[in-house]
N, C-alpha and C positions, 0 to 999 in steps of 0.2 A: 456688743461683746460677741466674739466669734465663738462658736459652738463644735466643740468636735463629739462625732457619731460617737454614740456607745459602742458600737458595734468595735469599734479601732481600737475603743481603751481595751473590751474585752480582749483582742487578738493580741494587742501592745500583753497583756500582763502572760494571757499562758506561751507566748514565745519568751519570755524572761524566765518563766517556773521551768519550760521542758529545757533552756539552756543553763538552766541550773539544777536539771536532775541528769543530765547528759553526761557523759564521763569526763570527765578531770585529771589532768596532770601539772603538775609544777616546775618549772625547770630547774635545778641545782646542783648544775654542773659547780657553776666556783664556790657553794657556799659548800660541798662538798669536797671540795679538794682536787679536782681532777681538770681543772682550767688550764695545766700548764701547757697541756699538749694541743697541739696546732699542725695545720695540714695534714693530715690524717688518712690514712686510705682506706686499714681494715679495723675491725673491734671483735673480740672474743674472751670470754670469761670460765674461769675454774677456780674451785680453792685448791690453791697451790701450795699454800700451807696447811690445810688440811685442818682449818679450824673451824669449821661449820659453816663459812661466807664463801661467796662467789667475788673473790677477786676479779682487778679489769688490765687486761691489756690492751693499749693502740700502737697503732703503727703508724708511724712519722714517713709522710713518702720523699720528704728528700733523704738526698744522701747524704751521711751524717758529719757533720761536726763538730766536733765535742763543744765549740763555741758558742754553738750557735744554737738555743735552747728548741728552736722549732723544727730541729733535725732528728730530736730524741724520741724514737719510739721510746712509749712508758708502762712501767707494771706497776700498778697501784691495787697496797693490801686494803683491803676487807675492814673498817674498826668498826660498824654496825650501821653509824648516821655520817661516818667522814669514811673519804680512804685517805692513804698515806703514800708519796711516791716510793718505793723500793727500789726501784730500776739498777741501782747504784750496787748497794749493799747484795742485789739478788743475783747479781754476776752479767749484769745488760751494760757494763760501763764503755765496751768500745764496740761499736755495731757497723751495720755495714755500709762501706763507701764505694759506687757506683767510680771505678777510673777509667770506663770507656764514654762511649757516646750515650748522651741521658734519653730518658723517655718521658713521653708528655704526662704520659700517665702516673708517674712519678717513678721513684728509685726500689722504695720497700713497698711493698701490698699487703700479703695475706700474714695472720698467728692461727694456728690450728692444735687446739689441746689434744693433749688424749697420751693413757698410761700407755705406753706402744711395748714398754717391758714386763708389764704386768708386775708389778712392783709395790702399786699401792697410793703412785704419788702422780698427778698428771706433770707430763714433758709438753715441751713447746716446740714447733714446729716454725720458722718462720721462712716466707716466700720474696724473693726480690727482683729484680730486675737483672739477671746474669746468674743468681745464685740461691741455692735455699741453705740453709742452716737449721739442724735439728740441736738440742738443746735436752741433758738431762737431767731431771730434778732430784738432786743431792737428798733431798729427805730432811733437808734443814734450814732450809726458807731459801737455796741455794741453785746456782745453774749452771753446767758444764757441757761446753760443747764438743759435742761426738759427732759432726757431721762425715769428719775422714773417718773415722772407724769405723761409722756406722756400713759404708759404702755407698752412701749416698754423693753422686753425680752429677755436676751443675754443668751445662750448657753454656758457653758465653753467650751468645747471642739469644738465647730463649728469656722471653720474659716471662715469670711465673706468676702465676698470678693465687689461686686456691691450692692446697692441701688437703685431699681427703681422706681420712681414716675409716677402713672397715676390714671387717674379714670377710675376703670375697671366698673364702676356702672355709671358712668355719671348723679353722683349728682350734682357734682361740685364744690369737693374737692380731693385734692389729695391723693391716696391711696398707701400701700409700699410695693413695692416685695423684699425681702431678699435675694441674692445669696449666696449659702454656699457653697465652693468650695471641702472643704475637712472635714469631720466627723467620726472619726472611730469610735464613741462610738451608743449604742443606747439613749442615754440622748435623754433630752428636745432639737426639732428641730434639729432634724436628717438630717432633708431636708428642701430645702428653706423654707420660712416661707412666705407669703400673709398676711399684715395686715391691716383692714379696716379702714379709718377715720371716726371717727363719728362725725365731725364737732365741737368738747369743746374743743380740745387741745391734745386728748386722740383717742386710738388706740386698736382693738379688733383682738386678732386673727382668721382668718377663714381660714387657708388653708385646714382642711378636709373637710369643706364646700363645699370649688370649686373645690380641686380634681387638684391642683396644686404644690402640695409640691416635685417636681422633687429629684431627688435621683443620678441625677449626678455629678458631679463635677464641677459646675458651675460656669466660669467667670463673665457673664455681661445676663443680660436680654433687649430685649425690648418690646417696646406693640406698636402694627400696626392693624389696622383695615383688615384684610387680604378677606376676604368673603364680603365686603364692604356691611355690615349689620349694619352701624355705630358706630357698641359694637365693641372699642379696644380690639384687640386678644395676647395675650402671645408667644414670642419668645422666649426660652433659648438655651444657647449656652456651652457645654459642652466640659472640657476636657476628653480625655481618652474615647470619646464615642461617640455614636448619641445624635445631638441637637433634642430637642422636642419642637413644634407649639401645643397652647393649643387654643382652637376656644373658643369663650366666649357666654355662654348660654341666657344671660342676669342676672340682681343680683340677687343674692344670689343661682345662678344654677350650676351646674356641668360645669367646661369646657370639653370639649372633645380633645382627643390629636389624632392628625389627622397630624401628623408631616409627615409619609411613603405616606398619599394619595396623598398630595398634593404636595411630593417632594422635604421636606427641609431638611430632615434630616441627614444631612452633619454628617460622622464618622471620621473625620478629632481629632486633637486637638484644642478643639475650644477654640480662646481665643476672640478674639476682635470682633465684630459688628459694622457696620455701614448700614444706609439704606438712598438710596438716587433712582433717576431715571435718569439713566446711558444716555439710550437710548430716552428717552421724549416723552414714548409714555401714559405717564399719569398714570402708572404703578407703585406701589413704588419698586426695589428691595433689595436684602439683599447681604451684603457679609460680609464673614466670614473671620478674619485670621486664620490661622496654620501652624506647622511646616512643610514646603513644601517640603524638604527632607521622611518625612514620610506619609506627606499627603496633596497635595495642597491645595491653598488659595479655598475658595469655592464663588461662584460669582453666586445667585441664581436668575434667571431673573423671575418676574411674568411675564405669558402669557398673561393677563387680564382675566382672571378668576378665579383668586385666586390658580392658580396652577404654577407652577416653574419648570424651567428648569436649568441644571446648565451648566454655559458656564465661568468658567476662564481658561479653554484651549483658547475656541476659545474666548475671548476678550485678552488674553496675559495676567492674571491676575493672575494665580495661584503660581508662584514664588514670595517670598519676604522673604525667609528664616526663621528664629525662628520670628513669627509674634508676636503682641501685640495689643496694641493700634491703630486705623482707623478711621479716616474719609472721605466721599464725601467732597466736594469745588469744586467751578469753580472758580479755583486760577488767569487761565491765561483772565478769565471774555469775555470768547468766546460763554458762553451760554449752554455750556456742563457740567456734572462735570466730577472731574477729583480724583484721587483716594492719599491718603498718608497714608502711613504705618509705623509702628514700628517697629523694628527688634534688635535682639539678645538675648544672656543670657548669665549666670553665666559664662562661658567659652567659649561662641562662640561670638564671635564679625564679625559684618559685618553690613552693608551701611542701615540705614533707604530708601524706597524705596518713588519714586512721581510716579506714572503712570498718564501720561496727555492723556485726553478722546479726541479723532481727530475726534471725532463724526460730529463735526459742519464745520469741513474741507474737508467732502467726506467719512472719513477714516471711517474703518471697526471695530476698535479694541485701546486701549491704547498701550501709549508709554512709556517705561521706560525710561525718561529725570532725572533721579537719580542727577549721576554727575555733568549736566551742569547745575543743578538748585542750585546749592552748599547749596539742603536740606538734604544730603546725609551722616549726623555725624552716627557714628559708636560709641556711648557711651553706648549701650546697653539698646535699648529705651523701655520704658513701657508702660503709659499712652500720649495719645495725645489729643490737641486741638486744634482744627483751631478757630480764631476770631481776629477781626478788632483790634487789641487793641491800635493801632493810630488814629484812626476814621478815615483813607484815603478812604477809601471803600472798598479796598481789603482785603482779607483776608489771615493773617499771622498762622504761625503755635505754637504751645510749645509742647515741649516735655519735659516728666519726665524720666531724666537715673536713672538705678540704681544703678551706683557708683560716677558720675561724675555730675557736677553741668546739667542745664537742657538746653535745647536749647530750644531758642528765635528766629525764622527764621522770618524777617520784611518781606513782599513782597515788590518786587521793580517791580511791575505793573507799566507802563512809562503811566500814563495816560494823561500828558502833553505832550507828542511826539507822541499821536495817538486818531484819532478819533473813534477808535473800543476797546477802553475801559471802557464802560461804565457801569455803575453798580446800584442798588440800596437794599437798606437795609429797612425790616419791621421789624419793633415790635407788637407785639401782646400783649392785654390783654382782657382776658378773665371775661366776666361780669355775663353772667349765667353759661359759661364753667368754668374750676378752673383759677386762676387768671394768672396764667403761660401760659393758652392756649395749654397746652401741648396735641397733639391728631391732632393739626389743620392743614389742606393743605391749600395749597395757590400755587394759577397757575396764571401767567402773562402771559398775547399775546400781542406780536407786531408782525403787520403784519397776514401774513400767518401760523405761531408760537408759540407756546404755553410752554411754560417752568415748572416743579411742582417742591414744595420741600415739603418735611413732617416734620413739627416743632417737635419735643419732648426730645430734648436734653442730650439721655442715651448715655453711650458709655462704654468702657472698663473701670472700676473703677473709673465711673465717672458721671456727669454729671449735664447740664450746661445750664444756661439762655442763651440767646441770642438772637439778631435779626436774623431774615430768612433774607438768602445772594443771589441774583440774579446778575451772569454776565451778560451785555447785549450786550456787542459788540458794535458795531456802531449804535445801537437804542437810542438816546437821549429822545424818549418820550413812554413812556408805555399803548396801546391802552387801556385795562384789565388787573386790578388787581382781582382776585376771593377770598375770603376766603370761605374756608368750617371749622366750628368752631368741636368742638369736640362733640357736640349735635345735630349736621347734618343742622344746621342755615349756610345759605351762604348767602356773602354778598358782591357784587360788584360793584367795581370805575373804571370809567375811565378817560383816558387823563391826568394822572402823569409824571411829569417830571423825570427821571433819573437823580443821582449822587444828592440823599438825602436820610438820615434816614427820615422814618415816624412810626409813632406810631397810628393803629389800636382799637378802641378799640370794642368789641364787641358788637351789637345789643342796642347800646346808645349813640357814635353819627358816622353814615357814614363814616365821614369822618374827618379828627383830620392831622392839618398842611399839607394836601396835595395840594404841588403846582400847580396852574392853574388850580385843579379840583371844580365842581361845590362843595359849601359850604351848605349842607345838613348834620340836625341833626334829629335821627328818636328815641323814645325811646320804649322799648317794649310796646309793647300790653297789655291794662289791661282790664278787669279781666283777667286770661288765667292757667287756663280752665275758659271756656266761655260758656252763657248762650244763651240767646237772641240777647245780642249787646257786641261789641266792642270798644274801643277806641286805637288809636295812637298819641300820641304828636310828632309834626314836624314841624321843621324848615327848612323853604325856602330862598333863599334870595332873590329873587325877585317874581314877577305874574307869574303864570302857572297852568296848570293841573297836577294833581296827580290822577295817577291810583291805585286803589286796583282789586287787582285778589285775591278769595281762590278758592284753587283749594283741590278735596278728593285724595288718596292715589295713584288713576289711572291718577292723570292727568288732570281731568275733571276739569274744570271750572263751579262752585257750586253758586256763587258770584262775582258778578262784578261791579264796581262804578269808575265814573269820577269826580272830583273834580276840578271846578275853583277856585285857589285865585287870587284874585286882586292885592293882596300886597304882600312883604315878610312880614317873621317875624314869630312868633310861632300859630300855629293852633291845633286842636284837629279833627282828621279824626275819623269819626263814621260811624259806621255800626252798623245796627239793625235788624228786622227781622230774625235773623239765628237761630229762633229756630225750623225751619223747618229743618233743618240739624239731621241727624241721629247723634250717640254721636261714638264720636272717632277720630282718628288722621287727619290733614287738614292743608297743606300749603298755605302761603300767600307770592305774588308778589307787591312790594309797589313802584313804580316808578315814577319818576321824572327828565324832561331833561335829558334824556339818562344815569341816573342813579338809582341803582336799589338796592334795599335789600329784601332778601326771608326769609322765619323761618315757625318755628311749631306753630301749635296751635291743643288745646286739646279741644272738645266738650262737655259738660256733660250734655247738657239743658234734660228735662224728657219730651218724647212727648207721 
């Protein structure tokens, strides 16, 4: 009788236990509803209706006929465990048909959400091969297009490829960077395009204004405050070349392109982008996909001072074959993020990758858990997007192939068989920043601990509302919540419960459905810019003191006052006197039972 070594059975059994404690995903795309759509280029998600779910849209890269079902880019609603196609009823019935010469890379590309009117409701954006089409949402599960009035500009010959959304001026509307990937001609918009919002509905071009109209071959852009001078900074990410960092002057200035000083400028093929904080050390970084046979994944770590190192050798990150679409997650909700990637092309087929981040287990570097994560399809992936779209609190993946319907990966997070699954979800909205809040961090501590993510929702042909996603492990209560808004206002709660969505809203009231925390409503400061006095309306709910501190651009403490009330209920905090104050920029601390919210203020009194 042949004898096998113990020693085998032993390693045979704990390699079956560790791939059956390793993270899990399911695929259900068709058992979900969303099968119908094929060849695919980009993917991005918003509730578009505005019912608590993250709706999906893809983008069909041919050009379309209404015949022919795998021409249809598709909007599919939210029902909790299915979606429903809407595409029809939502106003997507006749879309767009390429009548010149085609591109390999298909006809339609990017969808790019975001409230761009500040309205209440996200608009669509979508990118094509000759033309974009902006797209406004009626308020009633509906969509009209305003691409001519908006004054928005299509190029024939430009192929667009991304749409980015930000306020590069930090008025507090959303503004549009244009990616153009490929242009042989010198026509109109040669090069990306910068277009300014002017708050009517309508849009101005300025890119030789700021001195941003890149001339690469550009997949996807994004904007990150990189010099942490609060003015969101310009990321582009080129194919066929070095990516270029453009630092942002303030409005209407020159950016400056400072890509070699600082270390980003990745000569890879750059396709995909993601930024998240690998390492937590409050840092955001970038990483880049490419074809890693020609030039590895690029994984750019900020040092904390606006300069980068690039480490996907030593994090194990620089393989993932013909890359694409990426994003950060902390899938397995251990407090780390952990990395997923797109993979293939036209003729090379090979494995979507997961690198899970062991950061929070000792470890040094990611793991490639590919295979046993069964997120591993080989359909030749393009755009991705991680989001909740169960509301379990984990976060699930979509993927857009480009021949094959798209994958739907559920996370199967056991958070019923373990107490170090914990999680929780913010939404954000933004009251003097643009309504999306797009630009904003947000750091939670428990403990000794500190975790950041950076809201702004660009990705590879895409990009997407969502709540900010925190794994928390075994923390069931969250000591600190921080918001820093995108106008440099920070605002912080504490003693939030874990394993709920909450919604934020900015600088009007504290605090909006958060469990067990103190029930404070603060609205801004009026006048502001300010003369002589002040006021704050604030709600309490019960007797205490409230502090005000303003403090000048050093730090100083300028102003200070204690306030008893007796009761809860709505009060008016005044301050007067300050026209002893020199004229110019000055933050305020407004504090209440260990809860707190800071912001600007603007001086103008004449002394």
């Amino acid at each position: 009788m042949k004898r096998t070594p113990i020693a085998i059975i032993i390693l045979s059994v704990l390699t079956v236990v560790n791939a059956v404690k390793g993270q899990h995903f399911t695929e259900v795309a068709e058992a979900t509803g969303i099968a119908a759509s094929k060849h695919c280029n980009g993917v991005a998600v918003a509730d578009y209706d505005m019912d608590g779910d993250e709706d999906i849209f893809f983008v069909a890269a041919k050009s379309f006929d209404k015949d022919d079902p795998s021409t249809w880019s598709r909007l599919y609603k939210n029902e909790g465990d299915h979606f429903v196609d809407v595409t029809i009823e939502a106003g997507f019935a006749s879309q767009y048909i390429n009548n010149g010469p085609l591109s390999g890379m298909g006809q339609k590309q990017g969808a790019s959400w975001a409230d761009y009117d500040n309205d209440g409701d996200p608009d669509l954006l979508l990118t094509h091969f000759r033309q974009v089409q902006l797209f406004d949402n009626n308020g009633d599960g509906t969509f009209t297009e305003v691409t001519e009035s908006s004054g928005l500009v299509s190029c024939y010959t430009c192929h667009y490829s991304s749409g980015l959304w930000w306020d590069y001026d930090l008025d507090g509307d959303l503004d549009l960077y244009l990616s153009v990937w490929h242009n042989p001609t010198t026509d109109l918009h040669r090069y990306n395009v910068m277009y300014e919002n002017r708050a009517d509905g309508t849009f101005r071009d300025i890119t030789d204004q700021l001195k941003i109209g890149d001339n690469g071959a550009t997949w996807a852009s994004v904007a990150l405050d990189v010099n942490d001078d609060t003015l969101p900074d310009l990321y582009v990410v080129n194919d066929f070349g070095e990516n270029r960092l453009y630092i942002n002057a303030g409005p209407d200035l020159p950016f400056s392109e400072e890509s070699e000083a600082r270390g980003v400028n990745d000569k890879g093929d750059g396709m995909g982008v993601t930024i998240g904080d690998y390492n937590n050390n409050g840092h955001f970084d970038i990483f880049i996909t490419n074809i890693d046979f020609i030039h590895p994944n690029a994984l750019l770590t900020d040092n904390g001072d606006g300069y980068f190192d690039e480490n996907s050798k030593k994090m194990k990150v620089g393989k993932a074959g013909w890359a694409w679409g990426t994003r950060f997650l902390d899938c397995d909700h251990d407090t780390d993020e952990d990395l997923y990637v797109g993979n293939g092309h036209f003729n090379y087929e090979a494995s979507n990758v997961l690198f899970v981040n062991d950061a929070s287990e000792g470890g040094t570097g990611f793991k490639d858990q590919s295979l046993t994560s069964n997120a591993d399809g080989r359909f030749r992936a393009k755009g991705v997007e991680v989001f909740d779209f169960d509301n379990d609190g984990d976060l699930d993946i979509a993927v857009a192939n480009w021949l094959n319907p798209p994958y739907l990966y559920r996370n199967e997070v056991d958070q019923a068989a373990s107490d170090a699954k914990n999680w929780i979800k913010i939404s954000l909205e933004g009251t003097v920043s643009n309504k999306n809040a797009f630009g904003s961090k947000v750091s939670l501590s428990v403990g000794d601990e500190t975790f950041h993510r950076y809201h702004h929702g660009a990705n590879f042909l895409g990009q997407s509302i969502k709540p900010v996603h925190f794994g928390l492990g075994a923390n069931k209560k969250i000591d600190k919540i921080e918001i820093t808004w995108p106008t440099g206002i920070t605002e912080t709660f504490f003693n939030v419960n874990a394993n709920q969505t909450i919604t934020i809203e900015e600088n009007e009231k504290v605090v909006l459905s958060l469990t067990d925390a103190v029930a404070v409503e603060l609205k801004r400061p009026y006048p502001n810019p300010f003369g002589n006095e002040l006021t704050w309306d604030i709600t309490i709910p019960e007797r205490g003191d409230v502090v005000l501190k303003i403090m000048d651009k050093l730090g100083k403490v300028v102003y200070e006052s204690i306030r008893y009330y007796d009761r809860g209920g709505i009060h008016q905090l005044r301050s007067d006197g300050l026209d002893t104050l020199s004229n110019g920029l000055f933050y305020y601390t407004i504090t209440y039972n260990n809860t707190s919210v800071k912001g600007k203020l603007l001086h103008h009194g004449i002394r």
